[in-house]
C-alpha positions as CSV (number, residue, x, y, z in Angstrom):
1,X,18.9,-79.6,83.0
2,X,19.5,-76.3,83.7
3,X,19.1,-76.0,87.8
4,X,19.3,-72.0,89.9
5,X,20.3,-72.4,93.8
6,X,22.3,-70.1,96.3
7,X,24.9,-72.3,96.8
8,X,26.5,-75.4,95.1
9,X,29.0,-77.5,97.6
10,X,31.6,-80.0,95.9
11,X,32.2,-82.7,97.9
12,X,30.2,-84.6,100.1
13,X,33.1,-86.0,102.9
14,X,33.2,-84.5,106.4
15,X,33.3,-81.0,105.2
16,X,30.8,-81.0,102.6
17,X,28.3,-82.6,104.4
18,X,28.8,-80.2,107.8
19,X,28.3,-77.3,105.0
20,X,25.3,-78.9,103.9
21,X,24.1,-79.2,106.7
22,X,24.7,-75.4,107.5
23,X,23.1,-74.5,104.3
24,X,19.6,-76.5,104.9
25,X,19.0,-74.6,108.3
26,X,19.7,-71.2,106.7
27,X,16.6,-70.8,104.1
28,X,19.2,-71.0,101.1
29,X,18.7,-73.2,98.2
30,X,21.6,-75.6,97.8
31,X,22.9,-78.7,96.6
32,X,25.6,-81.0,97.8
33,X,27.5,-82.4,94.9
34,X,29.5,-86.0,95.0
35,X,31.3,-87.8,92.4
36,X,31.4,-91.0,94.3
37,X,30.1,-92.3,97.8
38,X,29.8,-89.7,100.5
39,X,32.0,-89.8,103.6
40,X,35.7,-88.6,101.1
41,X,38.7,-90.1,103.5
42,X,36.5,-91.2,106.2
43,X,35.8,-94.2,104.1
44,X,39.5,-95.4,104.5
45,X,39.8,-94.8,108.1
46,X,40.1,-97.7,110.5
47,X,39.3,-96.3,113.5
48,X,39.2,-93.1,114.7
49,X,39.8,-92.1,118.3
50,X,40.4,-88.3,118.3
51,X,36.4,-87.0,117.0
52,X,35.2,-85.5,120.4
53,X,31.8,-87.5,121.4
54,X,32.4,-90.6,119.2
55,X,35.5,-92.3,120.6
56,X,36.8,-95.9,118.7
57,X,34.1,-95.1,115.8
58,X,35.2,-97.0,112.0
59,X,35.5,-94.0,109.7
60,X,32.5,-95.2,107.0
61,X,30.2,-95.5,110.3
62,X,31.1,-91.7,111.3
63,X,30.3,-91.1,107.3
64,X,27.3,-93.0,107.2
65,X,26.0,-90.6,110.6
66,X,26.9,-87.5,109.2
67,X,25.1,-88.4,105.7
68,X,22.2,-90.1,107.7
69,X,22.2,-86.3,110.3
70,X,22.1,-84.5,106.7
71,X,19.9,-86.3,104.6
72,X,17.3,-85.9,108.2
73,X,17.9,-82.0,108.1
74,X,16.8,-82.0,104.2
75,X,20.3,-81.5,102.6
76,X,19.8,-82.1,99.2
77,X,22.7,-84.7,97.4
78,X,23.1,-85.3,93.6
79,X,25.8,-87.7,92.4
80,X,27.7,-86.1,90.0
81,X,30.9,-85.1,89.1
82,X,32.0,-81.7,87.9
83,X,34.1,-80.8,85.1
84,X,34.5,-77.3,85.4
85,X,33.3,-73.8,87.0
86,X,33.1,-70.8,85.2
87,X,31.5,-67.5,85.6
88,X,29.1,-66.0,83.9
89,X,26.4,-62.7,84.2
90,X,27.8,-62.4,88.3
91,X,27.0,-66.2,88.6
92,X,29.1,-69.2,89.3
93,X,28.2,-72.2,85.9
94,X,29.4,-75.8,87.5
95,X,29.1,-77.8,85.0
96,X,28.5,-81.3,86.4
97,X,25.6,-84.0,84.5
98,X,23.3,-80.9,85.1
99,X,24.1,-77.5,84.8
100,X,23.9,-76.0,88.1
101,X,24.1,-71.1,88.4
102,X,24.9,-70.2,91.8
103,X,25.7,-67.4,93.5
104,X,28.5,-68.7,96.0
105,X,30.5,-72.2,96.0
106,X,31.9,-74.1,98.8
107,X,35.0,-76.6,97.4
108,X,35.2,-79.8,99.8
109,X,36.4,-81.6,97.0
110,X,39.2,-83.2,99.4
111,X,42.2,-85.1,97.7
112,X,42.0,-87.4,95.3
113,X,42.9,-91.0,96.5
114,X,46.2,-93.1,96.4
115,X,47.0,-94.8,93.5
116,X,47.2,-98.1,95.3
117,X,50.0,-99.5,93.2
118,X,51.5,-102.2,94.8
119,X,50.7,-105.8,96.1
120,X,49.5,-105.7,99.3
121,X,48.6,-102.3,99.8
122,X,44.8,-102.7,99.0
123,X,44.3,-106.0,101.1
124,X,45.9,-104.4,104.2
125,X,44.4,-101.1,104.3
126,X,43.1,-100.4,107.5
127,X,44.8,-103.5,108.5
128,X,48.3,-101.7,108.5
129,X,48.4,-99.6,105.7
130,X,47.0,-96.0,105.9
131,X,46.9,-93.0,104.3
132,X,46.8,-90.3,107.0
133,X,49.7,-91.0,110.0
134,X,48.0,-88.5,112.3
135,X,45.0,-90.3,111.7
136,X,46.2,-93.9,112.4
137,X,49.9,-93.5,114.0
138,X,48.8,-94.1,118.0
139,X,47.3,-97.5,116.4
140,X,51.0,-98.2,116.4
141,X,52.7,-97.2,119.5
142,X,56.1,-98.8,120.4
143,X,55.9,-100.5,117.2
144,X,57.7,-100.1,113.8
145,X,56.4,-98.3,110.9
146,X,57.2,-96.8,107.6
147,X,56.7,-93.8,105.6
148,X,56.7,-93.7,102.0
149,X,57.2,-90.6,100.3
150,X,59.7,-87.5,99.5
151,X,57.2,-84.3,100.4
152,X,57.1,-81.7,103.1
153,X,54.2,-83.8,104.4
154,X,56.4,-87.3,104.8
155,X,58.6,-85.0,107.1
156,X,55.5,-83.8,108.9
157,X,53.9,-87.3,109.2
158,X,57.2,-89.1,110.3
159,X,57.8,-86.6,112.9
160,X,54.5,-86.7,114.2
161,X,55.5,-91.1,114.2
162,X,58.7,-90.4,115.9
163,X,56.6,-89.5,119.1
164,X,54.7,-92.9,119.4
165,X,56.3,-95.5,117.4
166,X,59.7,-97.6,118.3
167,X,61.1,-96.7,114.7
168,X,60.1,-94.8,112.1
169,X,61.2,-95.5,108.1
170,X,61.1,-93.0,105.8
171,X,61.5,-94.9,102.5
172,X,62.0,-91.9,99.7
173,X,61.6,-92.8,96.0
174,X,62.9,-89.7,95.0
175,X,64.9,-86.9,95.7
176,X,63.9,-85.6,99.2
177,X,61.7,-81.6,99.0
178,X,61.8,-81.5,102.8
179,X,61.8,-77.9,104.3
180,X,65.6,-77.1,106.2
181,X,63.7,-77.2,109.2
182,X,62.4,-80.3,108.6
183,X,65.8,-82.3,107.4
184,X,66.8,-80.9,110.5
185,X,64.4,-82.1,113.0
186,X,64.6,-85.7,111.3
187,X,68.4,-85.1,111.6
188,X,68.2,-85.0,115.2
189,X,65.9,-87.7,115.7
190,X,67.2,-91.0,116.5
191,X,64.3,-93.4,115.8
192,X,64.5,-92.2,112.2
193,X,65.9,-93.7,109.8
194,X,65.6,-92.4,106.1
195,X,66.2,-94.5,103.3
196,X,66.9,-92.6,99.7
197,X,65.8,-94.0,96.5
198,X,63.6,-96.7,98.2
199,X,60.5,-98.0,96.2
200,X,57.9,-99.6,97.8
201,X,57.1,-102.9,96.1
202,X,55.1,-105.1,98.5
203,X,53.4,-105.0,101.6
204,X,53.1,-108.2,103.1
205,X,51.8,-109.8,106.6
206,X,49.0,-112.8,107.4
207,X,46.0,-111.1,109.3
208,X,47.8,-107.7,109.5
209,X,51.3,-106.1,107.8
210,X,54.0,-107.3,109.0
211,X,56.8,-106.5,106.5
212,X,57.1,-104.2,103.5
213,X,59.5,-104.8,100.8
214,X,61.7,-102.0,99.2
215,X,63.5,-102.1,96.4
216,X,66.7,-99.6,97.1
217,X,68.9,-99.0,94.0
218,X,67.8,-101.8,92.1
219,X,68.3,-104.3,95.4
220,X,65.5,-106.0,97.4
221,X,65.5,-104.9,101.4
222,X,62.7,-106.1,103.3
223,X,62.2,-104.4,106.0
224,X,59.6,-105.6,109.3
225,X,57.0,-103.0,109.9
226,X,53.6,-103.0,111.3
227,X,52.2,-100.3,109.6
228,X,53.3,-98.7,106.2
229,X,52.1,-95.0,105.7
230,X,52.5,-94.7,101.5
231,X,51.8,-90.8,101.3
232,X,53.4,-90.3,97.3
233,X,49.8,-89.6,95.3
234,X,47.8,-87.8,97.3
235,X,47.0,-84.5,95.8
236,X,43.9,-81.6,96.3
237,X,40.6,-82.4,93.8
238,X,40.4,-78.9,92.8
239,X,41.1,-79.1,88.9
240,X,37.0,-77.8,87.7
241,X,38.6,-74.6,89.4
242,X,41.3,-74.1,87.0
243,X,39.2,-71.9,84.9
244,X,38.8,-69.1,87.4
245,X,42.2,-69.3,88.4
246,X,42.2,-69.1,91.9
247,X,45.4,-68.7,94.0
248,X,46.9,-72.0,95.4
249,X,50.4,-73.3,96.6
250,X,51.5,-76.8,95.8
251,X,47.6,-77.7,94.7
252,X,46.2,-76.8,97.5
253,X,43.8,-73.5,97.7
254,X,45.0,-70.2,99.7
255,X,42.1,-68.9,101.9
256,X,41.5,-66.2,104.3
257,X,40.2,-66.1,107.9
258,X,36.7,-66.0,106.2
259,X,37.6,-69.7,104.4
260,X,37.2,-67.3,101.4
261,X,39.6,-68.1,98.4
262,X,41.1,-65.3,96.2
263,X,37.9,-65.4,93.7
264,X,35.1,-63.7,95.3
265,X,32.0,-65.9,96.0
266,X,34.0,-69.2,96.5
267,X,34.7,-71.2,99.7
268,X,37.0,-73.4,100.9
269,X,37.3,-76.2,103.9
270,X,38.6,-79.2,104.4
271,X,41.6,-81.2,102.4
272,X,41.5,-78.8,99.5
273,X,43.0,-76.4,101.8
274,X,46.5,-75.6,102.7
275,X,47.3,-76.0,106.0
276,X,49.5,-78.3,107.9
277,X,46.6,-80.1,109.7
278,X,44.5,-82.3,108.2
279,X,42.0,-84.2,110.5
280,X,38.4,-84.5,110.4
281,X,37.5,-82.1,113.4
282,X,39.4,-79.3,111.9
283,X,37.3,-80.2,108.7
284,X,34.2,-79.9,109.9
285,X,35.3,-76.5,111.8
286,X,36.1,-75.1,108.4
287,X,33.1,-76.2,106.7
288,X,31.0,-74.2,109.5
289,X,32.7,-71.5,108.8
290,X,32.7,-71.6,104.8
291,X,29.2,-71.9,105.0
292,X,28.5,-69.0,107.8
293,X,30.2,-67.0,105.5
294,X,29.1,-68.6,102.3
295,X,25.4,-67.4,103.7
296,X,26.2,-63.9,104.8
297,X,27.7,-63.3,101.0
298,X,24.7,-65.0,99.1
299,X,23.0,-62.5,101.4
300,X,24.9,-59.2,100.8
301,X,24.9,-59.5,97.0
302,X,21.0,-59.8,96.6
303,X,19.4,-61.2,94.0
């Protein structure tokens, strides 16, 4: 089916949803686009204290509001997933299992989930393992945790860990791409202790972790932990955009002040984004903003 609208959002997690939400009260036609269930990372959230309003709320229950707030307002949802976007005649083509011409598009696509690889880490997630260390990391306070990863964003996360937890490992399966300011902060930070060519090949524990085995150069170190943080997969959804070619560093899309990306007539908020803060307030900021803007371009170009 061949389907005209203002404005197509990918994404239905945090950000999509608040842009929804933004689009429905504007007099816009638009659709809200989701490949799986709604609520993106939210859905592997524990518990999230830091969302102004809703303290100690589970992540899928602060998804399962924001769909219920959006569905109330009108926002129209279609599960699909979309292959590609193209332009054609002035018009954005996303082709999902319809065929949707628009004239602007929001990405709040988010990042595509962690490969959970290893024994242990499935059971235990939001029981000790977690994706998102500035989401989680006060859940462990004076306790020990680990890290797993080689990125920028390990450095970030175990930083951010070194303020709250008793010790933080930073297991690193391969060569380290830290920033020089980063190796040097972790340098100078004695609760850190970095481990080089460290896999991660169980997490273990009864009710909760408790222990997280490595194996480091081809020998098993198991290491006690209450929490293990295994940030190696996690990577920006954006690859229907590869098409238009729009500018991104690392994967992650470059925007302006406006959330507008380097192709004229796209958005972007939330995860796909670069930036070095990735929570669901700032999200949801963003996605007001994408679609305030979003609106006033649907509106300057006309028909």
């Amino acid at each position: 089916m061949d389907i005209q609208c203002d404005v197509v959002v990918i994404g239905a997690g945090a950000a999509g949803l608040t842009a929804g939400i933004y689009l429905r009260r504007s007099n816009l036609k638009a659709v809200v686009l989701e490949k799986s269930a709604p609520g993106g990372i939210l859905l592997n959230i524990h518990r999230i204290d830091n969302y102004p309003g809703l303290p100690r709320i589970a992540g899928p229950d602060l998804a399962v509001n924001m769909m219920q707030q959006a569905l109330d307002l009108g926002v129209e949802i279609a599960y699909e997933e979309v292959a590609k976007i193209e332009k054609e005649e002035g018009r954005f083509v996303v082709y999902a299992s319809n065929v949707y011409r628009a004239k602007a598009i929001i990405v709040a696509s988010g990042m595509t989930q962690n490969e959970r690889k290893v024994p242990g880490e499935k059971e235990f997630l939001g029981k000790g393992v977690s994706y998102c260390a500035s989401c989680d990391g006060a859940f462990f306070r004076g306790q020990d945790v680990m890290v797993v990863g080689s990125s920028d964003r390990v450095a970030e996360e175990a930083i951010y860990l070194s303020g709250l937890a008793s010790k933080v490992y930073v297991a690193m399966p391969e060569t380290p791409t830290f920033s020089e300011r980063h190796a040097d902060v972790l340098a100078g930070l004695s609760q850190v202790q970095l481990i080089p060519s460290a896999k991660l090949v169980t997490v273990s524990g009864t009710d909760k972790v408790s222990e997280a085995v490595l194996s480091v150069n081809g020998e098993e170190k198991r290491i006690p932990v209450s929490a293990v943080f295994p940030l190696t997969e996690g990577r920006s959804a954006v690859s229907f955009l590869y098409p238009l070619n729009p500018e991104e560093e690392k994967g992650f899309l470059l925007v302006d002040e406006n959330l507008s990306t380097s192709v004229p007539g796209i958005f972007a908020c939330g995860d796909v984004v670069k930036k070095t803060l990735r929570q669901v307030a700032n999200a949801v900021g963003e996605a007001a903003l994408a679609a305030t803007n979003a609106i006033r371009y649907v509106r300057t170009i006309g028909k």
